[in-house]
Backbone as JSON, one array per atom type, in Angstrom:
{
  "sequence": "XXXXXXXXXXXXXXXXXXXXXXXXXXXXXXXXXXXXXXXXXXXXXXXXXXXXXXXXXXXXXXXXXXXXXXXXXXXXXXXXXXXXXXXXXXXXXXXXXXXXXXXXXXXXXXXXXXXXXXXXXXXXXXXXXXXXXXXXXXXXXXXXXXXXXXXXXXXXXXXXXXXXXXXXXXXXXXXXXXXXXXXXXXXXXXXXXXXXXXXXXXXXXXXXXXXXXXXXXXXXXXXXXXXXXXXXXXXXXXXXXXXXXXXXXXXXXXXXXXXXXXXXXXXXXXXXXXXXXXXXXXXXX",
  "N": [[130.47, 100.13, 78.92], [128.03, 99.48, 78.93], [127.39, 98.97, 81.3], [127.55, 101.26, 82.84], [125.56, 102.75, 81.31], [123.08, 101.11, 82.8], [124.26, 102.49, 85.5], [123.23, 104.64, 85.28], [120.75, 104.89, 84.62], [120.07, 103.94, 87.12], [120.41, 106.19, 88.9], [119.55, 108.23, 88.14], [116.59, 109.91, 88.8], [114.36, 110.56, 87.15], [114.06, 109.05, 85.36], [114.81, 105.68, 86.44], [112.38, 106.22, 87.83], [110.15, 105.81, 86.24], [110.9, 103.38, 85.26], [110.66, 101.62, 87.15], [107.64, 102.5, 88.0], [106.57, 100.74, 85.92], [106.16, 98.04, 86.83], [103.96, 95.61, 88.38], [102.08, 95.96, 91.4], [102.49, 94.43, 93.4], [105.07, 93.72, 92.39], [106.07, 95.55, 92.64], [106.39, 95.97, 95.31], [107.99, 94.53, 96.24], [110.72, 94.71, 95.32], [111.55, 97.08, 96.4], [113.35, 95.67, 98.55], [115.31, 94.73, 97.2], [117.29, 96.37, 97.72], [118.94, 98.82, 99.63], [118.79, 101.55, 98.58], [116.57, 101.55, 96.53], [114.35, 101.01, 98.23], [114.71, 103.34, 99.45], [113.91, 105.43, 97.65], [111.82, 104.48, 96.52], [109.62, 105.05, 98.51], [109.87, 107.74, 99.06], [109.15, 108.9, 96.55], [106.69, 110.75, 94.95], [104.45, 109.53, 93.09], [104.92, 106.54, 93.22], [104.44, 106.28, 95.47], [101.67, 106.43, 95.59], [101.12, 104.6, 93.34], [101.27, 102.59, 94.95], [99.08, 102.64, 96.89], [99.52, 104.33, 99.27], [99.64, 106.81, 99.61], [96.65, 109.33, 98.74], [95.65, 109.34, 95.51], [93.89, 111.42, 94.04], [94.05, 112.07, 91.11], [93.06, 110.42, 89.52], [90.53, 108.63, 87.11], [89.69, 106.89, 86.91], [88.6, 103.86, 89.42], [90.25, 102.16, 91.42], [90.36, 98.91, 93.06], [92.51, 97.8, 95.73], [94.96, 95.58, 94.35], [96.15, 93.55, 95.6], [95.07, 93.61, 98.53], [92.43, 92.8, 97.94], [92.75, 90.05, 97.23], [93.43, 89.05, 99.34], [92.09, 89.32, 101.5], [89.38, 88.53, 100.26], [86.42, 88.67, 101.23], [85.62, 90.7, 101.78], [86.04, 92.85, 99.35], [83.74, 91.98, 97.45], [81.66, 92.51, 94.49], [79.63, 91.83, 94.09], [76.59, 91.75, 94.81], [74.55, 90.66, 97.45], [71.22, 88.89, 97.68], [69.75, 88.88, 100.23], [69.74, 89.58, 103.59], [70.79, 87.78, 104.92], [72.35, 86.51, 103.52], [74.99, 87.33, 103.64], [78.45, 87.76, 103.6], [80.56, 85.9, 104.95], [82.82, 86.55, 106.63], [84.56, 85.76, 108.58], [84.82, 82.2, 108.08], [85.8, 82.36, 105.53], [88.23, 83.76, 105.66], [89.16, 81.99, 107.19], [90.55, 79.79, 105.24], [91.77, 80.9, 104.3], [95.61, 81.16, 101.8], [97.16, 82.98, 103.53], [96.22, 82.53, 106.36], [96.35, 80.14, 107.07], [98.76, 79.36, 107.04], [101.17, 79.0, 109.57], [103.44, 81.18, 109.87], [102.92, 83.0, 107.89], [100.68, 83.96, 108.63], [101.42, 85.19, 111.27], [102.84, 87.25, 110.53], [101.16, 88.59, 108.62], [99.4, 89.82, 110.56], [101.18, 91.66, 112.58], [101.53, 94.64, 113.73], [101.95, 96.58, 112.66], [102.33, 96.2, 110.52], [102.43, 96.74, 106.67], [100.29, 96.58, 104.81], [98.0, 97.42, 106.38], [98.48, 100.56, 106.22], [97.79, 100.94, 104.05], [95.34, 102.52, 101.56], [92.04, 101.06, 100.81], [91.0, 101.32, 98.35], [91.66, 103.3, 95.06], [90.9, 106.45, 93.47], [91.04, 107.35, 97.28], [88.3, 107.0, 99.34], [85.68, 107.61, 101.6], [84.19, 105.74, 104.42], [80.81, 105.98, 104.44], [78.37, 104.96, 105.68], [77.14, 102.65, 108.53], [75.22, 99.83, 108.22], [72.9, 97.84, 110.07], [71.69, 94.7, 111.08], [69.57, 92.81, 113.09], [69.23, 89.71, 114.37], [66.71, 88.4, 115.29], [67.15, 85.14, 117.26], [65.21, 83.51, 118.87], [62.39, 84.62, 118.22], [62.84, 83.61, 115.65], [62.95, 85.88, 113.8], [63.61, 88.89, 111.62], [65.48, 91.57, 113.26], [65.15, 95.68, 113.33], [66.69, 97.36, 111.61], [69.9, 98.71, 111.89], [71.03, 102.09, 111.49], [74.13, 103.52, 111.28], [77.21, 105.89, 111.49], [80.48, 107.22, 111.13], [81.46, 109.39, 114.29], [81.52, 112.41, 114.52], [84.19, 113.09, 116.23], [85.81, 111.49, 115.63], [86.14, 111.46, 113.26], [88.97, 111.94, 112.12], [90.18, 109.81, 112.01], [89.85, 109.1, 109.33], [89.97, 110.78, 107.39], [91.32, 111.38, 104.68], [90.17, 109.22, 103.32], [89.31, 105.89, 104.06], [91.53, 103.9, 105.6], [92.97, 100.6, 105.39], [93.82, 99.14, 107.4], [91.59, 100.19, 109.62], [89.33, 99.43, 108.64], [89.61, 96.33, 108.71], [90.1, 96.19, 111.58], [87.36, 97.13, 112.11], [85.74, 95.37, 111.49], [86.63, 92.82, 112.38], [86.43, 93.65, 115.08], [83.28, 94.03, 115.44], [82.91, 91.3, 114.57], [83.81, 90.28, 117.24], [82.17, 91.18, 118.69], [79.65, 89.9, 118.12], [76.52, 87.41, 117.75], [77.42, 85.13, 115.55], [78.42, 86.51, 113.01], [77.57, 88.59, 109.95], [79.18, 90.14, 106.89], [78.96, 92.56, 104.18], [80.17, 94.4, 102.36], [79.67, 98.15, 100.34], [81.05, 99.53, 97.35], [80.92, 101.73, 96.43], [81.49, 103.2, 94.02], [81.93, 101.58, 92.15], [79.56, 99.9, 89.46], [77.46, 97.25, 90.51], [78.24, 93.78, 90.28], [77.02, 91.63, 88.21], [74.54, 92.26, 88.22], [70.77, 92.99, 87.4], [67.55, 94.04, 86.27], [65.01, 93.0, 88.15], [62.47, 90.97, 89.35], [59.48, 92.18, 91.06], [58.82, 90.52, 92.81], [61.01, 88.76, 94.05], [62.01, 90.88, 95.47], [60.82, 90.52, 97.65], [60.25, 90.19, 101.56], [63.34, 90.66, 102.04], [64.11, 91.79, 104.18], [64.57, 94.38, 104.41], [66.49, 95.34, 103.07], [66.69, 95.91, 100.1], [65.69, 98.33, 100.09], [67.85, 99.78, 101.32], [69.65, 99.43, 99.89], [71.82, 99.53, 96.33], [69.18, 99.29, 93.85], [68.29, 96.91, 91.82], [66.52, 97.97, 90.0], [66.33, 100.13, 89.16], [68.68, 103.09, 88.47], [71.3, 104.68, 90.04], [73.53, 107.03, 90.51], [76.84, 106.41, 90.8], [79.33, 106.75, 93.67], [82.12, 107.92, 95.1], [82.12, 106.56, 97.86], [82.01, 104.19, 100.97], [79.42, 101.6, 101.79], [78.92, 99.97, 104.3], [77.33, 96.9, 105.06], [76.4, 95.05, 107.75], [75.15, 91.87, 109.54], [73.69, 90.39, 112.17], [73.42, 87.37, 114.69], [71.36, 88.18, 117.77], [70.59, 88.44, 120.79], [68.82, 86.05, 123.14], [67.59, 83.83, 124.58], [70.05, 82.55, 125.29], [73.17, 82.28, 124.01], [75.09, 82.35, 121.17], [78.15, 81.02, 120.88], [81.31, 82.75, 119.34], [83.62, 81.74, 116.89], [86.23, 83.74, 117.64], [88.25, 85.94, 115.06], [92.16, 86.32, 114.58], [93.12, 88.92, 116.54], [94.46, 92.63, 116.32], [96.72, 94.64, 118.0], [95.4, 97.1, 117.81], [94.97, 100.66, 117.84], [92.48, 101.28, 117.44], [91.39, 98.63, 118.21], [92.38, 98.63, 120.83], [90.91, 100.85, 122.17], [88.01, 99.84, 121.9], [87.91, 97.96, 123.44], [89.14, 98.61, 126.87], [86.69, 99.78, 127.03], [84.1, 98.59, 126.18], [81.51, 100.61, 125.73], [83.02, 102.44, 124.15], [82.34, 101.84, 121.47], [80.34, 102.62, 121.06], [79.75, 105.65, 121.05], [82.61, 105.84, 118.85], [80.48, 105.32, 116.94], [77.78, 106.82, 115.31], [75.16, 106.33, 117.06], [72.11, 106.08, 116.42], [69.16, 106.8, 118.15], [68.34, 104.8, 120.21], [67.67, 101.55, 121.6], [68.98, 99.55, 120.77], [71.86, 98.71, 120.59], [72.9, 98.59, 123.57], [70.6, 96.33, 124.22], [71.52, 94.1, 122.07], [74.38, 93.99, 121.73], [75.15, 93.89, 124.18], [76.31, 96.0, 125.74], [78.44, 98.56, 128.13], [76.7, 101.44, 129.48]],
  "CA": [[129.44, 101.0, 78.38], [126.4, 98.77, 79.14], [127.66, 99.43, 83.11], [127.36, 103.02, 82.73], [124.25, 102.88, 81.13], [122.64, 100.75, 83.9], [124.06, 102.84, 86.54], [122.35, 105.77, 84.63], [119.56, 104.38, 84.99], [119.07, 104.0, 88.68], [121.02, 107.34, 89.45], [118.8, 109.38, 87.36], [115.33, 109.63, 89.55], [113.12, 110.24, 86.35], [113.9, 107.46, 84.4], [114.1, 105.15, 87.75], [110.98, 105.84, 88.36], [109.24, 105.28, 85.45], [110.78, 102.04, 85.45], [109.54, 101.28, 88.64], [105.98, 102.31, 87.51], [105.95, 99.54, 84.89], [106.06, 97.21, 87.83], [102.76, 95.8, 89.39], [102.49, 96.71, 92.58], [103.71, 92.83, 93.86], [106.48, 93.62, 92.2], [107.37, 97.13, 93.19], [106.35, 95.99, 97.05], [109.4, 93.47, 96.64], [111.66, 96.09, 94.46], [112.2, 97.38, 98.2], [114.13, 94.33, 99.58], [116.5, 94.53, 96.72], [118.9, 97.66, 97.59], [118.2, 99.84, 100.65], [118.68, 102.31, 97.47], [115.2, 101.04, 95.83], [113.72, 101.12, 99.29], [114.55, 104.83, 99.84], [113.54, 105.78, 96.68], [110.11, 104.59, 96.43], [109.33, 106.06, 99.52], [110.36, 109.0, 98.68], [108.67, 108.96, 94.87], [104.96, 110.64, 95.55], [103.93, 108.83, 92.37], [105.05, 105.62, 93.68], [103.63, 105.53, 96.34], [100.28, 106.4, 95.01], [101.09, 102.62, 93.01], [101.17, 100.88, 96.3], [98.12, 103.17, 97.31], [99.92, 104.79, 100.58], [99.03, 108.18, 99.75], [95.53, 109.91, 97.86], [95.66, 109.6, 93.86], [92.6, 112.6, 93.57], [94.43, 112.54, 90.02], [92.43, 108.99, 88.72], [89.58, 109.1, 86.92], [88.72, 105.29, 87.37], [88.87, 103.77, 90.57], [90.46, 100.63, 91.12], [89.99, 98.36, 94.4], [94.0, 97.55, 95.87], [94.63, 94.24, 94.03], [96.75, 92.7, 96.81], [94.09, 93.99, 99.29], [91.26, 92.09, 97.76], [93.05, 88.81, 97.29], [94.29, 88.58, 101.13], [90.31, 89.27, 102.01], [87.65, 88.27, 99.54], [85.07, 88.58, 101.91], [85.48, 92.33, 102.42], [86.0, 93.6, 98.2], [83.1, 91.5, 96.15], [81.31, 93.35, 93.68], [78.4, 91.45, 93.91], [75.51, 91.87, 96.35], [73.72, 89.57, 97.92], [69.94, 89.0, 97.11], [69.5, 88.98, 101.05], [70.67, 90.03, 104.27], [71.37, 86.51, 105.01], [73.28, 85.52, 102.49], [76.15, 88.09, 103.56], [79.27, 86.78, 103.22], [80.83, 85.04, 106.72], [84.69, 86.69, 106.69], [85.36, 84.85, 109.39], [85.2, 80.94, 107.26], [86.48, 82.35, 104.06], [89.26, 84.35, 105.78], [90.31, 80.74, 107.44], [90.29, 79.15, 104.17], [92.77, 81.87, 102.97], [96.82, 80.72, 102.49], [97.83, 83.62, 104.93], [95.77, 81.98, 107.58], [96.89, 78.49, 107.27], [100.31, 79.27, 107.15], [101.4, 80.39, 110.94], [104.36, 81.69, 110.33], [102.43, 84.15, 107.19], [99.55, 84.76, 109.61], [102.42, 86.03, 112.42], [103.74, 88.51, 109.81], [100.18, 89.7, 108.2], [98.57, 90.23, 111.39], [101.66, 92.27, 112.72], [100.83, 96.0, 114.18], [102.86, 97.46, 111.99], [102.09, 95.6, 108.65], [102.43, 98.12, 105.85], [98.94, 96.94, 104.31], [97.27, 98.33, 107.36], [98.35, 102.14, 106.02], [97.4, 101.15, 102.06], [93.59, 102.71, 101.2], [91.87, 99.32, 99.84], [90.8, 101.88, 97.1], [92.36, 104.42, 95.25], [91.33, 107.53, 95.17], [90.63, 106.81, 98.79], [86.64, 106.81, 99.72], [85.36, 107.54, 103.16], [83.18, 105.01, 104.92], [79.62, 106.65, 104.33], [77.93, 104.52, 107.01], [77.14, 101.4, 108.26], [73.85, 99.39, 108.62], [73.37, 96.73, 111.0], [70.52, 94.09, 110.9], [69.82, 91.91, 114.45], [68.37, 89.09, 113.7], [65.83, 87.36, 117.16], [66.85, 83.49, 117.43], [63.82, 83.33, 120.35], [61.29, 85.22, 117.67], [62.55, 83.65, 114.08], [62.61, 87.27, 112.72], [64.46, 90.17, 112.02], [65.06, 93.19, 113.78], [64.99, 97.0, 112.49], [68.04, 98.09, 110.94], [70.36, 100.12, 112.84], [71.56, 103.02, 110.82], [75.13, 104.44, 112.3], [78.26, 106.66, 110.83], [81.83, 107.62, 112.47], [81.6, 109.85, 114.76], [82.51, 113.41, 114.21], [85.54, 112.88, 116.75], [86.57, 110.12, 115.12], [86.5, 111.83, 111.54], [90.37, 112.0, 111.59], [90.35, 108.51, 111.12], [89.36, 108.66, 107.85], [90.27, 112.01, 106.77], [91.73, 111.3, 103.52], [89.77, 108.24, 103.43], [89.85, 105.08, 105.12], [92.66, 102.86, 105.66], [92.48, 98.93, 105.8], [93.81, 98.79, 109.37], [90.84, 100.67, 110.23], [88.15, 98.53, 107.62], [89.78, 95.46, 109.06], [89.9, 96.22, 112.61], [86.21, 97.57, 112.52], [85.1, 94.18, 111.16], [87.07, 91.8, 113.72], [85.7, 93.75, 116.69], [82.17, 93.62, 115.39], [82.92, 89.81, 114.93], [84.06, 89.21, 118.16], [81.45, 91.15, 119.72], [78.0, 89.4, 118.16], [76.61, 86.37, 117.25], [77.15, 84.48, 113.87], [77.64, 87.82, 111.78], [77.91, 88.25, 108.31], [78.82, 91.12, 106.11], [78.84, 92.95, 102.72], [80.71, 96.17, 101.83], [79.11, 97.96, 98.82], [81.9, 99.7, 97.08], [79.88, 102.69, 95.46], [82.01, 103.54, 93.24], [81.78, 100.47, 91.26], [78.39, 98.75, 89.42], [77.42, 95.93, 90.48], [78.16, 92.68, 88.97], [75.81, 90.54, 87.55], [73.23, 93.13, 88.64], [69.95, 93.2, 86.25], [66.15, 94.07, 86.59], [64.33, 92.28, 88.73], [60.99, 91.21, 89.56], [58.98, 92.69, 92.29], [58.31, 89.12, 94.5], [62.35, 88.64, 94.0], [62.48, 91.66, 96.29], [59.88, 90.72, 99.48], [61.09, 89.15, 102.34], [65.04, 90.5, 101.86], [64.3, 92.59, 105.53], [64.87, 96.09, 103.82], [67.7, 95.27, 102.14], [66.69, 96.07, 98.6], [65.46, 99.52, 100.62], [69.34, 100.43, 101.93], [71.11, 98.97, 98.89], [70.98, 99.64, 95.21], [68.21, 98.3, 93.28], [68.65, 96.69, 89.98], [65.27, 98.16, 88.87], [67.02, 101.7, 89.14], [70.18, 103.6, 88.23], [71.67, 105.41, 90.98], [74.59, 107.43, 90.68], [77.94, 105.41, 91.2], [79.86, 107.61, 93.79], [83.22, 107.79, 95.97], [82.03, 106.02, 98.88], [81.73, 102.9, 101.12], [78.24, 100.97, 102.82], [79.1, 98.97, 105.4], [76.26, 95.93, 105.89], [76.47, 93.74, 109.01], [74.2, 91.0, 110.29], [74.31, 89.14, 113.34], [71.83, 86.79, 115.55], [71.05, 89.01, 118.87], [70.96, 87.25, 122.15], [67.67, 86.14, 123.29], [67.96, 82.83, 126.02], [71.1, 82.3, 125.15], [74.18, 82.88, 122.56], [76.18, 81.27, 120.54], [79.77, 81.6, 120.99], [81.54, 83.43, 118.29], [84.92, 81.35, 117.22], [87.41, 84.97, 117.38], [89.48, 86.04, 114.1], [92.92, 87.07, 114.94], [93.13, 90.43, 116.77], [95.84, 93.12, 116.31], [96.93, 95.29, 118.82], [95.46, 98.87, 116.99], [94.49, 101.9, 118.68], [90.7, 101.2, 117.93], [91.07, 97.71, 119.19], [92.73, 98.89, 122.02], [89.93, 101.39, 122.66], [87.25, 99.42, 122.19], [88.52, 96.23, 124.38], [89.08, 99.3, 127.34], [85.64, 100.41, 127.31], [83.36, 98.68, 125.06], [80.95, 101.58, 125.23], [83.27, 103.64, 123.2], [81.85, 101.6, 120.26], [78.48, 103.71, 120.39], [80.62, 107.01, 120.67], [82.93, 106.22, 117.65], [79.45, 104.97, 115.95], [77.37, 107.61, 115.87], [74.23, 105.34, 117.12], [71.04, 106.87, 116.39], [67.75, 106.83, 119.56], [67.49, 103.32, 120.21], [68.27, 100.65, 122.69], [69.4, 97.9, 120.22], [73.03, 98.5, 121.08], [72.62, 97.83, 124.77], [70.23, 94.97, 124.28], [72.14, 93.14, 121.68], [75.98, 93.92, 122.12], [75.94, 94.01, 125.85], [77.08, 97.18, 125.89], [78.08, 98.91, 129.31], [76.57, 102.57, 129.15]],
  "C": [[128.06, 100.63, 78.9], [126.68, 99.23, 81.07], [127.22, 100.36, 83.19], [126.22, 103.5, 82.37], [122.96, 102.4, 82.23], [122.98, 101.84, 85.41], [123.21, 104.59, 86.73], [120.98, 105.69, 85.1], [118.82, 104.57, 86.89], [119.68, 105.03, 89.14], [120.28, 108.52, 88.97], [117.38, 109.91, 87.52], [114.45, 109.93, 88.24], [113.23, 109.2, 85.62], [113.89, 106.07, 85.6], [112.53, 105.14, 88.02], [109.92, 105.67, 87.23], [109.79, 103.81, 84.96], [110.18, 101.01, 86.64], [108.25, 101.03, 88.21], [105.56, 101.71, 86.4], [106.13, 98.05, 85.74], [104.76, 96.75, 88.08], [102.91, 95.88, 90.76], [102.56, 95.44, 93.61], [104.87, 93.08, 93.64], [107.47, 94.4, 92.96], [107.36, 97.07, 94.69], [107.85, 95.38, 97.18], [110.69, 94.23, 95.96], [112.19, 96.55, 95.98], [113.08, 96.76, 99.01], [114.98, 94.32, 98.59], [117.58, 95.29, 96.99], [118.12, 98.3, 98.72], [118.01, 101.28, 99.11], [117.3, 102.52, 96.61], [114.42, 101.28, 97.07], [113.79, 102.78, 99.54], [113.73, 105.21, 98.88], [112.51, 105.68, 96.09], [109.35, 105.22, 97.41], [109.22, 107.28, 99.86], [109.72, 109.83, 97.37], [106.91, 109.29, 95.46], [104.28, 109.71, 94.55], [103.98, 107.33, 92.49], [104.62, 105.05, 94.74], [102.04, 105.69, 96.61], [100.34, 105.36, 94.39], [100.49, 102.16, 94.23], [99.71, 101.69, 97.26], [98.53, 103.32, 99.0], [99.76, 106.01, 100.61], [97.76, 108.65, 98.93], [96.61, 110.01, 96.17], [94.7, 110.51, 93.35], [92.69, 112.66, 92.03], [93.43, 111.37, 88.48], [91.14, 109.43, 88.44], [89.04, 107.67, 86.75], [89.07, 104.83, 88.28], [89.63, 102.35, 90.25], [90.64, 100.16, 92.68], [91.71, 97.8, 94.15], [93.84, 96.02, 95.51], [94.91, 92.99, 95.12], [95.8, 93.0, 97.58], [93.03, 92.87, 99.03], [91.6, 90.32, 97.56], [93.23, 88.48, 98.65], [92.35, 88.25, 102.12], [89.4, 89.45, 101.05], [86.66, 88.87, 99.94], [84.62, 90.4, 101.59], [85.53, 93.24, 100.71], [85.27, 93.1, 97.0], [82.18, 92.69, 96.44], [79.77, 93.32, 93.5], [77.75, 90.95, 95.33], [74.86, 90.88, 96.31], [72.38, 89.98, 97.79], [69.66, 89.23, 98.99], [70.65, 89.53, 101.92], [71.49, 88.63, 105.21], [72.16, 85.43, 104.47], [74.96, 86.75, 102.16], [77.37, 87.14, 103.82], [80.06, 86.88, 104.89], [82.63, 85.36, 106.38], [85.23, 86.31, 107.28], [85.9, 82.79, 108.69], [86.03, 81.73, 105.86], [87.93, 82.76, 104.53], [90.26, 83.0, 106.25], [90.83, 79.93, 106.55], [91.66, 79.64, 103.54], [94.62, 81.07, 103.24], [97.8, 81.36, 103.92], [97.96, 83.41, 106.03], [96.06, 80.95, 107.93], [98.14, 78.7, 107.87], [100.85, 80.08, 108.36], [101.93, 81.19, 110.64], [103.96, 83.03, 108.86], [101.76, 84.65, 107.99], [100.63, 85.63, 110.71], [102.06, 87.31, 111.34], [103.01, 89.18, 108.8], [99.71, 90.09, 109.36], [99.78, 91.15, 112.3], [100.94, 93.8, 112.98], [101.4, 96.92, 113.12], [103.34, 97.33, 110.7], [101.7, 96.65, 107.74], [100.81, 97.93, 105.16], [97.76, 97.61, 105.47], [97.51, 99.88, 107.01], [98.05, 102.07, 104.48], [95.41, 101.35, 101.92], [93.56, 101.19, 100.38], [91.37, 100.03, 98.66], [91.26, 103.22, 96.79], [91.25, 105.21, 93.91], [90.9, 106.9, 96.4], [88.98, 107.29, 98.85], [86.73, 106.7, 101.03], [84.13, 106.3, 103.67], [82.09, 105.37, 105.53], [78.72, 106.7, 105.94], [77.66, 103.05, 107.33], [75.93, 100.93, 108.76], [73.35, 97.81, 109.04], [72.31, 95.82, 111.24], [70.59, 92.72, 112.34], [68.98, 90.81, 114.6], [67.86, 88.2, 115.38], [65.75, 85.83, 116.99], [65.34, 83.58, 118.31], [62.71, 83.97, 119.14], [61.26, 84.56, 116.03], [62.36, 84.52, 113.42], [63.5, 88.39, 113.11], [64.21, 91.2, 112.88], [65.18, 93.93, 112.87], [66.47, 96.66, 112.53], [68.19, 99.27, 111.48], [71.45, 100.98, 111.73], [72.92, 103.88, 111.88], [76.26, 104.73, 111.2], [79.18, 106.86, 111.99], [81.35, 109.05, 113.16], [82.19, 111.12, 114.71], [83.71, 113.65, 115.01], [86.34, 112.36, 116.09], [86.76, 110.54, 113.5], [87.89, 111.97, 110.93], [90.72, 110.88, 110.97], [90.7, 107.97, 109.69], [89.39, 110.05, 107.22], [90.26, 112.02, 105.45], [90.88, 110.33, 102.65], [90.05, 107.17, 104.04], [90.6, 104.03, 104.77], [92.35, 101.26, 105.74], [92.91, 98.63, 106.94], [92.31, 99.14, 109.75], [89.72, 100.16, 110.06], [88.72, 97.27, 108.72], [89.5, 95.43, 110.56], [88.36, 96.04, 113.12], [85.53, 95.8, 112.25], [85.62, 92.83, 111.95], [86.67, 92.37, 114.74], [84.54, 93.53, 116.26], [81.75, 92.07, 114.79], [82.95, 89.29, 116.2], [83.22, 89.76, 119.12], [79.76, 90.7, 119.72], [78.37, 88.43, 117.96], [76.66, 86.08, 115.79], [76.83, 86.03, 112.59], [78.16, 87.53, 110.11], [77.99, 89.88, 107.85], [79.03, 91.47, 104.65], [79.26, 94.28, 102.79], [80.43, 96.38, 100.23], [79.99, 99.13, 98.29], [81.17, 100.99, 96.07], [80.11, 103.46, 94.38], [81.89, 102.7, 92.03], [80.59, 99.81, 90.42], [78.9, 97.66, 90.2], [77.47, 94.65, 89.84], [77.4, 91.81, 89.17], [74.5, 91.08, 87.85], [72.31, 93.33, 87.39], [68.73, 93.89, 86.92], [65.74, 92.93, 87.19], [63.34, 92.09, 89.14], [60.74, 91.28, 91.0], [59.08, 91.3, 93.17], [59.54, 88.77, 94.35], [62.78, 89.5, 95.69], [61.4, 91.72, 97.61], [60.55, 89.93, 100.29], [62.21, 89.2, 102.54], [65.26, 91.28, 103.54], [64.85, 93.61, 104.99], [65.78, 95.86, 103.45], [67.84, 96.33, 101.38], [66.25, 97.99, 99.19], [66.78, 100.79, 100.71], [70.15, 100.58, 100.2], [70.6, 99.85, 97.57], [70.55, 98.91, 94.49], [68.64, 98.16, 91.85], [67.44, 97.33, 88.78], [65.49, 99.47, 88.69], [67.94, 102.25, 89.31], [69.9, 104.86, 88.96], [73.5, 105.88, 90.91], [75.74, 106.69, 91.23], [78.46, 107.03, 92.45], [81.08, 107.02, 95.1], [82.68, 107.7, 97.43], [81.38, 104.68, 99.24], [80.88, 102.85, 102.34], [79.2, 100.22, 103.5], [77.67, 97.94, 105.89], [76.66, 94.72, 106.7], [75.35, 93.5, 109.24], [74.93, 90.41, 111.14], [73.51, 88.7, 114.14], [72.17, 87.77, 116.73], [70.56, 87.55, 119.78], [69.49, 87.23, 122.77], [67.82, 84.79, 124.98], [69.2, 82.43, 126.54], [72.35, 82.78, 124.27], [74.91, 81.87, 122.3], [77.71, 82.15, 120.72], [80.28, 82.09, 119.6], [83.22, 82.63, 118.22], [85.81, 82.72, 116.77], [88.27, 84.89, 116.67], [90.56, 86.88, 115.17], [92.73, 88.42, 115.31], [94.53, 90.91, 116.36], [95.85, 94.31, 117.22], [96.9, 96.66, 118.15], [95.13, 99.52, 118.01], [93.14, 101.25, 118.58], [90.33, 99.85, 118.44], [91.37, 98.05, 120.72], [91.53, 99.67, 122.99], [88.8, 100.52, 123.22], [86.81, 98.01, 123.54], [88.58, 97.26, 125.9], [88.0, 98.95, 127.64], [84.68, 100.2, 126.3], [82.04, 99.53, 124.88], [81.42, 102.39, 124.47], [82.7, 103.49, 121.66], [80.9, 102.87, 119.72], [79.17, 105.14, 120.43], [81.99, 106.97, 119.57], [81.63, 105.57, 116.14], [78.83, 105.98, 116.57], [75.58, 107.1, 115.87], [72.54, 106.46, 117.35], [70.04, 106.8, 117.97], [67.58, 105.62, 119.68], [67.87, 102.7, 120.82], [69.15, 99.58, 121.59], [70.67, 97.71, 120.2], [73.14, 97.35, 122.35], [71.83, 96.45, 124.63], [70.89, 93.83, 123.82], [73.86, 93.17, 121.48], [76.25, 94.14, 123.45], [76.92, 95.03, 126.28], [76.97, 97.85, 127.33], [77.91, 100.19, 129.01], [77.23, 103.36, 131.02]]
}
């Protein structure tokens, strides 16, 4: 009797799957490796695989950042902004720090081309990547440059159709590692407050190099909304450069592109009137 009832169970796709969806989504990733049966069947489940955030949830009315996502990379899903543009967070040390990275034979089999978290949105609903703003900082002068304001490319808008993928977040942030100096960044998740964000006093906010200009200010409430900043820093090359020690690559399409022809950067960025490409990424036009 108890047999019969169990095989009820997994033969019966609505009750299946709402056992499933009392899973967390660790669990229900590994639910897959038990039965090719469980493996079809989530795959197959649209609500299931809105869990593991592989297709748009439009249906949520609170967002939530992919939990596995944000544990694997820190660097890339805090909540909390930096008071400067120098105090962005360095994804290259934290990411070495991480167990994935230590461990070769995990690093092989996350950095894979064909690693399923490369097609999971790092947030669900999915959010497009607004734009991104790029700060160049002059070893030889001790001072910042302007802030370069750039967005994808209306070619490139397929990319991110639905919103954007973490192959495509991740990728973008290992090529613009391995092509400056000493960068640092901050993704501001706009959907979310900020944490530990208060009022603040005016001489708090001089000196941040337009930061507090781009970002949002704690001295004023600004609409939360479904989309993601992108802030990079990085020293610019003046007598010399510093070498950059290179995170793992993965063999994607937009690495592939960009490694080709690193001018395609500035044509899937859509780089406003200004030289500061060419000068400081050695870009061939």
């Amino acid at each position: 009797m108890a047999r019969r009832a169990m095989r009820r169970c997994f033969t019966t796709p609505e009750i299946f799957e709402r056992i499933l969806l009392n899973l967390d989504i660790q669990e229900l990733l590994f639910a897959q490796l038990v039965h090719t049966h469980f493996k079809s069947f989530i795959e197959q489940s649209t609500v299931l695989q809105q869990r593991l955030f592989f297709i748009p949830d439009p249906t949520r009315s609170t967002p939530e950042l992919h939990p596995i996502l944000k544990s694997r990379f820190p660097a890339l899903f805090s909540l909390k902004r930096p008071d400067h543009t120098q105090s962005f967070y360095d994804f290259s040390e934290m990411t070495r720090k991480l167990d994935w990275f230590t461990d070769e034979f995990y690093r092989d089999r996350m950095i894979r081309e064909d690693a399923s978290w490369r097609r999971m949105f790092p947030v669900q609903p999915p959010a497009k990547l607004e734009s991104i703003k790029i700060w160049s900082h002059h070893f030889c002068v001790s001072l910042f440059g302007h802030c370069v304001p750039a967005q994808l490319g209306s070619q490139y808008q397929h990319l991110q159709e639905t919103g954007i993928k973490m192959g495509l977040l991740y990728d973008l942030v290992v090529h613009l590692h391995s092509a400056t100096t000493l960068p640092r960044i901050y993704i501001h998740w706009q959907m979310f407050p900020i944490e530990g964000e208060g009022p603040r006093e005016h001489d708090d906010l001089e000196e941040n190099d337009g930061f507090e200009e781009l970002c949002v200010s704690g001295t004023e409430k600004k609409e939360l909304k479904n989309s993601i900043t992108f802030y990079y820093q990085h020293g610019a090359y003046c007598d010399g450069r510093i070498e950059n020690i290179p995170l793992l690559k993965i063999n994607s399409p937009f690495i592939s592109m960009v490694e080709e022809d690193p001018s395609t950067l500035l044509r899937f960025l859509k780089t406003p009137e200004t030289d500061e490409w060419d000068k400081y990424m050695k870009t061939e036009t």
